[in-house]
N, C-alpha and C positions, 0 to 999 in steps of 0.2 A: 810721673803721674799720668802724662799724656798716653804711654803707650800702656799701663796698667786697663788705662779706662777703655781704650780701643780694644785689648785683649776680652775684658769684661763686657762689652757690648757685642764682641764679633763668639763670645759662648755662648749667650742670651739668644741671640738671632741664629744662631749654627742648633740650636737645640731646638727653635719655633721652626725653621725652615728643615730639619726632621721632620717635624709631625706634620707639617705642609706638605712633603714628598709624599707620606703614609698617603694622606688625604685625597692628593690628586691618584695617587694610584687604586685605590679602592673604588675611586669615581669613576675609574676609568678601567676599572674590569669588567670582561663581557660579561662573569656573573652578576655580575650589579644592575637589576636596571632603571636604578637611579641614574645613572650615568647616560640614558639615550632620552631622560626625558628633562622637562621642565630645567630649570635652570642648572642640572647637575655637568653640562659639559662647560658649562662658563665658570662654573665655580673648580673644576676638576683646572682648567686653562689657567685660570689665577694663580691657584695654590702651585702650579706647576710654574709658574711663571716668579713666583714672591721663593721657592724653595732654592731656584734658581739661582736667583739673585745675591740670596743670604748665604749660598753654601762656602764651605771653607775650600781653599783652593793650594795645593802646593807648586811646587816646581815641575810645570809641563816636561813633556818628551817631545824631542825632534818628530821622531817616529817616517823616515823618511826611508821609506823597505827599499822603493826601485823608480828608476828612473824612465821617460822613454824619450830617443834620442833617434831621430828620422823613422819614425814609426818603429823601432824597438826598446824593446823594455828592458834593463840590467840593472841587477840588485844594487844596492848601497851595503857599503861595510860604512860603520863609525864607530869610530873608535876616538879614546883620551891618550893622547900623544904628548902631552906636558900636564904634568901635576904641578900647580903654582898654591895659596893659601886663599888668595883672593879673587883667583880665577882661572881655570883651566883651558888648552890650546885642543880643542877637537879638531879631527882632521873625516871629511868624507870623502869619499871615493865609491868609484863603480865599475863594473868588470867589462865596462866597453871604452875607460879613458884607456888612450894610449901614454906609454913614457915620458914619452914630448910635450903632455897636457902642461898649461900654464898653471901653476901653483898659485893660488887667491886666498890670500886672508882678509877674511870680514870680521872687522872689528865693527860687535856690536853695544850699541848706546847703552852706558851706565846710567840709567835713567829713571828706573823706578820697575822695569819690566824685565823679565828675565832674556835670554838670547833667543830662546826659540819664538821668540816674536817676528825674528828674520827667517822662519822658516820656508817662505815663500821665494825669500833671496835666498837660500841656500839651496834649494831643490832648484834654481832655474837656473843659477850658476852651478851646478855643478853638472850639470848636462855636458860642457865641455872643458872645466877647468878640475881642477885637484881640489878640494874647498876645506880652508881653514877655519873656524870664527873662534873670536873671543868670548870663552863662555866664563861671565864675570859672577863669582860666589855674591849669595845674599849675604850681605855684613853681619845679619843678626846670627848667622852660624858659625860666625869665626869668631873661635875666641882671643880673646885681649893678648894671652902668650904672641901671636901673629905678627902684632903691633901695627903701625902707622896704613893708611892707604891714601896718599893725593894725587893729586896732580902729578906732581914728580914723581910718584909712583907707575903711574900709569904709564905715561910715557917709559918708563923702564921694561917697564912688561910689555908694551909692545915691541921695543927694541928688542928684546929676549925670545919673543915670538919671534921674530923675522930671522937669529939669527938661530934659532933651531928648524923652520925651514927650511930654510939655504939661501945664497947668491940666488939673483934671477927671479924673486918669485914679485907678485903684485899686493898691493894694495886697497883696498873698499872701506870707508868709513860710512856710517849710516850715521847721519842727526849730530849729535854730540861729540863723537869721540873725534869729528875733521880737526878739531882744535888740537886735539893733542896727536893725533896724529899725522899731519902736516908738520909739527915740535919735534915727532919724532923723526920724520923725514927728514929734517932741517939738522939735524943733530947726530944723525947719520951722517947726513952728507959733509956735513963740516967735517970730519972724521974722515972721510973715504972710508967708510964704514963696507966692507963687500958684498952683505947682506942688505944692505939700503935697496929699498923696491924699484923695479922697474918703472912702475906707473901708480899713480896712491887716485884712486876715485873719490869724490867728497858727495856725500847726498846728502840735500836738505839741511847743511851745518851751520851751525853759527858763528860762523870766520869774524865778521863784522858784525855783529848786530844793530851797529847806529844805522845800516842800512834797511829803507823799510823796515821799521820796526813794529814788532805784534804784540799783543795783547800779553804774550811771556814776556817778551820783552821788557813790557813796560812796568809788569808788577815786581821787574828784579832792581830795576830801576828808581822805582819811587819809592823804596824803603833801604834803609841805610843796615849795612851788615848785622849790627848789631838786633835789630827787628828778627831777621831771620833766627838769629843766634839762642835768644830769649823764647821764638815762637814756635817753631818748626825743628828743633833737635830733641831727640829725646834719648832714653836711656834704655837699652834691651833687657826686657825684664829678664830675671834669674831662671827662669827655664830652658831658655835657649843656651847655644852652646857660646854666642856670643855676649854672655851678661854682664850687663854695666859695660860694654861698647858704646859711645854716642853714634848715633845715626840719626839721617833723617828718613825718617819712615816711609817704604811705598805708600801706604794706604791713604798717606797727603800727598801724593803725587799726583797718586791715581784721583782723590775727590779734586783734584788741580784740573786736568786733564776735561772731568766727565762738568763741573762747572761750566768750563770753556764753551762748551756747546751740549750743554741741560737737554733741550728741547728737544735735540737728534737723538739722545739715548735714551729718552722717554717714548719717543716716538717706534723708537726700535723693538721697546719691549713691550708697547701697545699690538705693534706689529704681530711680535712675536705672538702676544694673547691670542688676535685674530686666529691665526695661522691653525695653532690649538683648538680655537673652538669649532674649528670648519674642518677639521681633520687632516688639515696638511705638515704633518710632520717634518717631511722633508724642509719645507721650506723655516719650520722655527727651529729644527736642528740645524741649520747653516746661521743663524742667526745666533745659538747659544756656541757654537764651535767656535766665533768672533769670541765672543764675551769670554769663552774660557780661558780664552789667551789673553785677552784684555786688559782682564779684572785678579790675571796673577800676579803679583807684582814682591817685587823685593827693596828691603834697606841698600841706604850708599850710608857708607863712612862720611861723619860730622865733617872732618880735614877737607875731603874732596867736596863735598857739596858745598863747601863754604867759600873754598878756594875758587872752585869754579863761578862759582854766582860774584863773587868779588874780581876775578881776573876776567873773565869772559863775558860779562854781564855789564859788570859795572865803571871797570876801570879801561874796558877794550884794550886792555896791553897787547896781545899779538898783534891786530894790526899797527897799533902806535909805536909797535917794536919794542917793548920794553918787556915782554912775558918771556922770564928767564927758566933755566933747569939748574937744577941741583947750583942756584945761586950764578950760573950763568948765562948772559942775553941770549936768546932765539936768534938768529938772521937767515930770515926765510930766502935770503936771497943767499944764502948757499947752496941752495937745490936748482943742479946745473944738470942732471939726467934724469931725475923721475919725473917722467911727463903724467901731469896735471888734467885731471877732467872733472872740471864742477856741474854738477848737476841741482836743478831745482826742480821744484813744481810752481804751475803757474797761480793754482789755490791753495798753496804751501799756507799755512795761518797760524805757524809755529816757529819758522826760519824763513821771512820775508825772502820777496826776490831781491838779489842784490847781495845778500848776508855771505852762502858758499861761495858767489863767482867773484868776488872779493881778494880770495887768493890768486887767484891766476896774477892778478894786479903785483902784490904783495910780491911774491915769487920773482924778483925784477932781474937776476942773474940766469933765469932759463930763458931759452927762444922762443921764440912765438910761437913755432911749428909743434913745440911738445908741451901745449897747451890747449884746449879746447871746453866752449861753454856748451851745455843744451837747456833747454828749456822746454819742460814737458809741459803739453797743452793739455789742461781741464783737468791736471793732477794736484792735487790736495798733498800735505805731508805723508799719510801712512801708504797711499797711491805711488810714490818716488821707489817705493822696495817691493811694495806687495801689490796683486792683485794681477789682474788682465792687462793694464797698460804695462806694469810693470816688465811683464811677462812678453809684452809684445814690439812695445814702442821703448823701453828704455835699458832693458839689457842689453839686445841687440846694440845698441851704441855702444855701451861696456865692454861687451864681448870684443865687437869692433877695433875698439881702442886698444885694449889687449893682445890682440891678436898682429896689432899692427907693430906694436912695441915690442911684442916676445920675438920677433925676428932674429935681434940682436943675441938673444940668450939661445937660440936655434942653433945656430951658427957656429957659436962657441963648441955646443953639445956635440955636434956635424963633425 
């Protein structure tokens, strides 16, 4: 019923934010000269602004042609290098890596949003690395034949990815996936696995959440599993390919998310209004280029969101050491070579400070020396992967760290 009514309200509004598009465009032809007088550029800036908002949105594109790397420019090839049911391993590349380039997989957050949300992180690592990411299917396209997706699942696939990359490559988890990917580190390493990564980066993750705890935090917390179970899952209606799948739906992710802080994305698309009615396009085109990527979002599998809000949320089993795979314990203290870099932000208000650098703790069979904490100044959650600091102040660290570790796999090569 849940996701019938949202299907039903998002054709109602997809069909009014049509004739809002027509509207603003007619206002806003030079033939028209409605549009240079009396209130017709304010009402042209609204309907452009409410058309906006209401449209329907699929699965963005990378779209990441070419890179430049000391003042030259070299195309990007991307390509699907693992076909999986629940999610695919893309690989980019560009015609000025050499051989020797350190191999990076970015595992990106199953979380309501699709991968190319890390496309900031992937065009800025791959200036000098080979770049992986996990591009995880929207659940409402898989059908049921597929079966199961959790936890334990996850951590499989990304064992699966690393070991179709090869020996020697790295690791980056953004937001969510440090849980399971640190599990998967850990489960490798038990193994002498020889695809276990050189170095796994965690950004912005929720290792521990009793540390500083946020506002997510606190709502996974004051409602008991069964709340979520009854409230927040629903059923993929019969048009999609994955019908009668339980998921819980992006479109409550994302009204979770814009909630959080109402004000700022009111204020954004005030913004945006402005910008419209004074003629600066450029500047409400950078502001709707955000929202496109923002406001696209996908289903996660009922299993996984449930398992995750119950084991990472509520019951903190990895840290407490009790968060098992396929029915056996974790022991984060078998990861004796992948050197550990936790990163935060210092306005992080999704994964307190304190939550990612957690593991390094955890981690109590590695040295000290292949360990390392940072903490970005004046950086906010979606700031930790994207944007200008990103780009300036927290790659370079990554890259850094990388760079310092792939020695080892040089060597070998040598």
């Amino acid at each position: 019923m849940l996701y019938n009514a949202y299907e039903l309200q998002r054709s109602l509004l997809g069909t009014v934010g049509a004739w809002a598009s027509v509207g603003a465009e007619l206002l806003s032809n030079p033939a028209m000269p409605a549009g240079y007088f009396g209130f017709g550029p304010v009402i042209a800036s609204a309907l452009d602004v409410f058309a906006h908002v209401v449209a329907p949105r699929g699965k963005p594109l990378f779209g990441i042609e070419a890179v430049t790397v000391d003042g030259q420019a070299h195309a990007v090839t991307e390509a699907i290098v693992l076909h999986r049911p629940f999610g695919n391993l893309l690989r980019f590349t560009h015609s000025g890596l050499s051989a020797a380039a350190p191999r990076l997989l970015i595992v990106a957050p199953m979380s309501g949003h699709y991968a190319t949300l890390l496309r900031g992180t992937v065009a800025r690592m791959l200036e000098r690395c080979e770049v992986y990411i996990t591009d995880w299917a929207d659940a409402r396209t898989v059908p049921l034949s597929a079966g199961r997706f959790d936890l334990d699942d996850y951590i499989d696939y990304l064992v699966g990815y690393l070991e179709h990359i090869g020996p020697g490559a790295h690791m980056m988890a953004v937001c969510q996936p440090s849980v399971p990917a640190i599990a998967a580190t850990a489960v490798m390493a038990a193994s002498d696995h020889p695809s276990r990564p050189l170095t796994l980066t965690m950004m912005g993750g929720p290792v521990d959440t009793r540390e500083a705890p946020t506002s997510v935090n606190d709502i996974a917390v004051n409602r008991p599993l069964s709340w979520f179970q009854h409230n927040v899952i629903a059923t993929v209606p019969l048009h999609y390919p994955g019908a009668g799948r339980k998921v819980y739906p992006g479109f409550l992710q994302l009204a979770g998310f814009i909630s959080m802080n109402l004000s700022t994305h009111v204020l954004s698309h005030y913004q945006m209004f402005k910008h419209l009615v004074v003629g600066d396009g450029e500047s409400a085109d950078a502001s709707k280029a955000f929202y496109e990527e923002y406001r696209s979002v996908c289903d996660m599998t009922a299993e996984f969101y449930l398992q995750t809000m119950e084991q990472v949320f509520q019951k903190h089993a990895l840290p407490k050491g009790e968060f098992v795979h396929r029915g056996k314990p974790i022991d984060l203290g078998a990861i004796r070579d992948t050197a550990l870099l936790a990163i935060e932000g210092e306005r992080d208000d999704i994964s307190g400070i304190g939550q990612t650098r957690a593991a390094l703790k955890l981690a109590s069979g590695l040295a000290e020396r292949r360990k390392k904490y940072f903490l970005a100044p004046e950086v906010g959650h979606y700031g930790i992967f994207n944007g200008s600091k990103w780009r300036t102040l927290i790659a370079p660290v990554v890259e850094a760290w990388i760079a310092e570790h792939d020695k080892a796999r040089l060597k070998v090569v040598a």
